[in-house]
Wavefront OBJ file of the C-alpha trace (Angstrom):
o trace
v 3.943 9.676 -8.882
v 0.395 10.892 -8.000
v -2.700 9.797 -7.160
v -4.646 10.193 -10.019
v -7.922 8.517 -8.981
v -11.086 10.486 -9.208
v -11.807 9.405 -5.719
v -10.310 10.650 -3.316
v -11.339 8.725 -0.413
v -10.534 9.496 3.263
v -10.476 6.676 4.679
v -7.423 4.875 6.143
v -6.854 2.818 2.668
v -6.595 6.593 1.254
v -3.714 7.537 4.014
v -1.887 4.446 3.238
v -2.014 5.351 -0.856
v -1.329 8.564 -0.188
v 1.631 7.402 2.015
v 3.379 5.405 -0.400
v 2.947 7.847 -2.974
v 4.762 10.232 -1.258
v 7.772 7.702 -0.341
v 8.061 6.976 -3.675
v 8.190 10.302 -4.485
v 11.318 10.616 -2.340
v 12.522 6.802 -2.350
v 11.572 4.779 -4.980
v 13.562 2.237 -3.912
v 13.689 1.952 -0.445
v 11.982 -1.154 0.848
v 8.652 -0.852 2.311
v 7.390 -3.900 3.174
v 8.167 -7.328 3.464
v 6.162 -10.379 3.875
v 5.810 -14.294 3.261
v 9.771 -13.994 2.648
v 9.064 -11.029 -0.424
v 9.581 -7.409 -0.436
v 7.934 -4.348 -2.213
v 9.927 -1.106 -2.449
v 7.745 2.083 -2.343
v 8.362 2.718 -6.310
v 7.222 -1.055 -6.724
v 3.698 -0.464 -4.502
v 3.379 3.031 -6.294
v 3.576 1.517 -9.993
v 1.204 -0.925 -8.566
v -1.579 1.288 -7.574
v -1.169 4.002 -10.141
v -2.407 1.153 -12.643
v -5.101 -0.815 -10.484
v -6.395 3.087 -10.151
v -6.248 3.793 -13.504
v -8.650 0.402 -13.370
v -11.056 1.428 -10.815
v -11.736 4.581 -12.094
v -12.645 2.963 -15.947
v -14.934 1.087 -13.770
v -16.296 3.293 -11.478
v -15.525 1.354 -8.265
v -13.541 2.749 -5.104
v -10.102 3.791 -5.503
v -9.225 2.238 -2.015
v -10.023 -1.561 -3.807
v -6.571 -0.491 -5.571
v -4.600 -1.070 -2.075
v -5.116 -4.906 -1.808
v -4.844 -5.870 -5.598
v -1.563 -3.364 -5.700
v -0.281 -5.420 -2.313
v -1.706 -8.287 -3.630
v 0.229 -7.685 -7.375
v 4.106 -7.207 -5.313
v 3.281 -9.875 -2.726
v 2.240 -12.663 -4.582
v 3.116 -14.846 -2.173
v 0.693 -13.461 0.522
v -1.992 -14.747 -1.910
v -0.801 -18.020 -1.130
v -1.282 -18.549 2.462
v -3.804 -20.438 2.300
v -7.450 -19.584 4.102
v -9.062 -16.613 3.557
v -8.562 -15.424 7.109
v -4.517 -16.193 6.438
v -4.510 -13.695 3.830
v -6.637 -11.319 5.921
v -4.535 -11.185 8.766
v -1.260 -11.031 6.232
v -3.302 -8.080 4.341
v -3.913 -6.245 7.551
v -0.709 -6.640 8.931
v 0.723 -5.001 5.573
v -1.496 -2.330 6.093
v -0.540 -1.720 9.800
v 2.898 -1.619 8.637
v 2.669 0.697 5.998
v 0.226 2.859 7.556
v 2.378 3.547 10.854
v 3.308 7.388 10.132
v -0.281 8.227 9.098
v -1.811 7.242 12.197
v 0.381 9.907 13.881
v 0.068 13.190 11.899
v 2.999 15.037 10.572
v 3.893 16.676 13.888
v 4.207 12.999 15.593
v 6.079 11.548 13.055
v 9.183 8.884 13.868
v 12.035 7.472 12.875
v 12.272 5.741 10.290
v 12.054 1.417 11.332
v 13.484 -1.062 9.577
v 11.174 -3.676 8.383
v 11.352 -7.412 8.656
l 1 2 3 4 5 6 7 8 9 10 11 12 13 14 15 16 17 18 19 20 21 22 23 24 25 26 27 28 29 30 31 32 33 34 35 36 37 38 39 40 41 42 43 44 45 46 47 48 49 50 51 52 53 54 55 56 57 58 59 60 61 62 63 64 65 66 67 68 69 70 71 72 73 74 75 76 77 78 79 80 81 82 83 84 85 86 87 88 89 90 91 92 93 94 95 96 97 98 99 100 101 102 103 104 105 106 107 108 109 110 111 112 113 114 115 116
């Protein structure tokens, strides 16, 4: 799967898309994040976002607002933690997580962790 937004973006919600596109290129499957006591798999996150794209672009709105409602959609449970900040701080966590190779480049890239 691709990004087909019209937006391309650059920002680090745009990494993190980009970044799970590409694992679920490669491993649909494999889990990338868990949280609240549920997991996503990369092909689960990538279905996700192709189709809250596909919504953002009908409406003209950012293609990075597809990251949360795509986390949002897998995680259900992280909607549920009660405050706003809760959900902020689970949100950004999830974003840490899954962002953790694009903050180093290609040339610093590591292992791959296992998550939670």
């Amino acid at each position: 799967m691709t990004s087909n937004s019209a937006y391309a973006g650059d920002g680090p919600s745009r990494a993190i898309i980009e970044q799970v596109y590409a694992r679920s290129e490669s491993s649909p499957r494999l889990t990338a994040v868990r949280h609240s006591g549920q997991a996503a798999t990369y092909g689960d996150l990538a279905v996700a976002l192709e189709g809250y794209e596909h919504v953002t672009d009908k409406h003209f709105t950012r293609a990075d607002v597809a990251l949360p409602a795509a986390v949002l959609h897998c995680l259900p449970n992280v909607s549920g933690l009660g405050s706003p900040e809760s959900v902020a701080g689970a949100l950004g966590e999830i974003y840490e997580w899954l962002g953790r190779d694009s903050r180093r480049g290609e040339t610093g890239r590591g292992h791959l962790r296992a998550v939670g």
